[in-house]
C-alpha positions as CSV (number, residue, x, y, z in Angstrom):
1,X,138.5,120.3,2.1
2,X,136.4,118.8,-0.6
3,X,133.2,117.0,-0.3
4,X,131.6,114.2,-1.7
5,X,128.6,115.9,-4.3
6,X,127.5,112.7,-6.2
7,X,124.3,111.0,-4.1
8,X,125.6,107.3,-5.2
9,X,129.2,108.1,-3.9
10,X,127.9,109.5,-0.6
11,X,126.1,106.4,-0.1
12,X,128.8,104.0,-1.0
13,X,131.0,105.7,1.5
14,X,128.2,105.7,4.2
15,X,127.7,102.1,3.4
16,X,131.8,101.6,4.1
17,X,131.2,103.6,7.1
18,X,128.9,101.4,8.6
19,X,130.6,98.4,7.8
20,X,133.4,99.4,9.6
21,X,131.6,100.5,12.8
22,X,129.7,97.0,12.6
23,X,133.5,95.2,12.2
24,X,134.7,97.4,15.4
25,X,132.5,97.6,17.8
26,X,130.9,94.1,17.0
27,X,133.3,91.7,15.8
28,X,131.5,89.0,16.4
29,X,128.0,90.1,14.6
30,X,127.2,88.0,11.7
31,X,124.1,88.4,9.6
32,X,122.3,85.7,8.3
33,X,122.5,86.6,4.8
34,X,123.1,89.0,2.3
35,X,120.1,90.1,1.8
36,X,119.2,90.5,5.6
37,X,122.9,92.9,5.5
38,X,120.9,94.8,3.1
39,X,118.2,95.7,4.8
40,X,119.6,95.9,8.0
41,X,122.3,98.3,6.5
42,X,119.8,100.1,5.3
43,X,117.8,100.4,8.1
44,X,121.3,101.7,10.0
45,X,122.1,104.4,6.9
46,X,118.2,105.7,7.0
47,X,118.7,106.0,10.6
48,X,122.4,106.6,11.7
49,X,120.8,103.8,14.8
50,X,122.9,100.6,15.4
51,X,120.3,98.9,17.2
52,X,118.9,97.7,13.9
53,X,121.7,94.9,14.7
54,X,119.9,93.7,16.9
55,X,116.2,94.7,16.5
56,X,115.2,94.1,13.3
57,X,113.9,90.7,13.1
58,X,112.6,88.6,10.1
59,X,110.2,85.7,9.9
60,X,110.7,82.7,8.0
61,X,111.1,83.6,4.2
62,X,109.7,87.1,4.0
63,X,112.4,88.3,1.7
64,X,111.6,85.5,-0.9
65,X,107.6,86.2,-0.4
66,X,108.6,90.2,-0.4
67,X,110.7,89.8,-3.6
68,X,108.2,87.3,-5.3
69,X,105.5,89.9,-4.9
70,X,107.2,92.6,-6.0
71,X,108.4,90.3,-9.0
72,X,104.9,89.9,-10.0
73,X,103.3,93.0,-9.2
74,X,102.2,94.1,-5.8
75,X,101.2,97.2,-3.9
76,X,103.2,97.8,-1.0
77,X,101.3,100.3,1.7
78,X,103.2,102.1,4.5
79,X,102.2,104.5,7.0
80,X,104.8,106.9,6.5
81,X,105.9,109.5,3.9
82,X,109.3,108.8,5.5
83,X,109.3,105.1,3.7
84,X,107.3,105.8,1.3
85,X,109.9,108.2,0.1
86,X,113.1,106.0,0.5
87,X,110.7,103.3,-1.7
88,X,112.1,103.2,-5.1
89,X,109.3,103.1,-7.3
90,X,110.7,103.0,-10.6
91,X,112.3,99.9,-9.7
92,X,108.4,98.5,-8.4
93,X,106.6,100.0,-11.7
94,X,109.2,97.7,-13.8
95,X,107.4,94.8,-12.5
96,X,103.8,96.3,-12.6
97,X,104.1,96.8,-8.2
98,X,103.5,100.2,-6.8
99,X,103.9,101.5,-3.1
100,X,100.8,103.5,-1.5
101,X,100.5,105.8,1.6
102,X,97.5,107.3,3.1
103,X,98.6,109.1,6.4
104,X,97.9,112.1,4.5
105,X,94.7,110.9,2.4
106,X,91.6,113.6,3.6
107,X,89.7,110.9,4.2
108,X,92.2,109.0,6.5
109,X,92.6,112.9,8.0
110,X,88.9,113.0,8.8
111,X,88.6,109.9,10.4
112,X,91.5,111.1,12.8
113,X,90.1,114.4,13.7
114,X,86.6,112.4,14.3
115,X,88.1,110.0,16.8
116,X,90.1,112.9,18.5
């Protein structure tokens, strides 16, 4: 048997994978747009969880204020090492953005061990 070595081939596959699954066991799902497929495939590939289809919601032009940010430099902050690692941030420092987590920041770790 061989198996798939190259990262961007295992994810293209996994991405075919998924599409499939979403064309079998829901037919009828549609998303709204291509870049709300993107995430929400994403979301499923992170995951391996389906029920991104249907719980991943997005407000009213979020992806064009996300992207516009982004665009024109931004820092993005998360409160996991989880997404901070799936963040690509070569891809953010070509437009000056950066992506910032401090579950792990001593002074975020103090103020958790106070309140305990």
């Amino acid at each position: 048997m061989s198996y798939i070595q190259q990262p961007q081939e295992i994810e293209k596959n996994s991405f075919l994978i998924i599409d499939d699954i979403i064309r079998e066991t829901r037919p009828e799902y549609r998303f709204v747009s291509d870049d709300h497929a993107a995430i929400i495939k994403r979301a499923i590939h992170t995951t391996a969880d389906f029920d991104w289809l249907d719980i991943l919601h997005f407000s009213d032009g979020v992806i064009e204020i996300l992207r516009d940010g982004i665009m024109h430099g931004c820092t993005i902050y998360t409160d996991t090492t989880m997404a901070l690692s799936g963040i690509n941030k070569a891809y953010l420092a070509k437009y000056g953005s950066e992506c910032r987590c401090y579950v792990s920041d001593p002074r975020v770790v103090a103020a958790a061990k106070e309140k305990q």
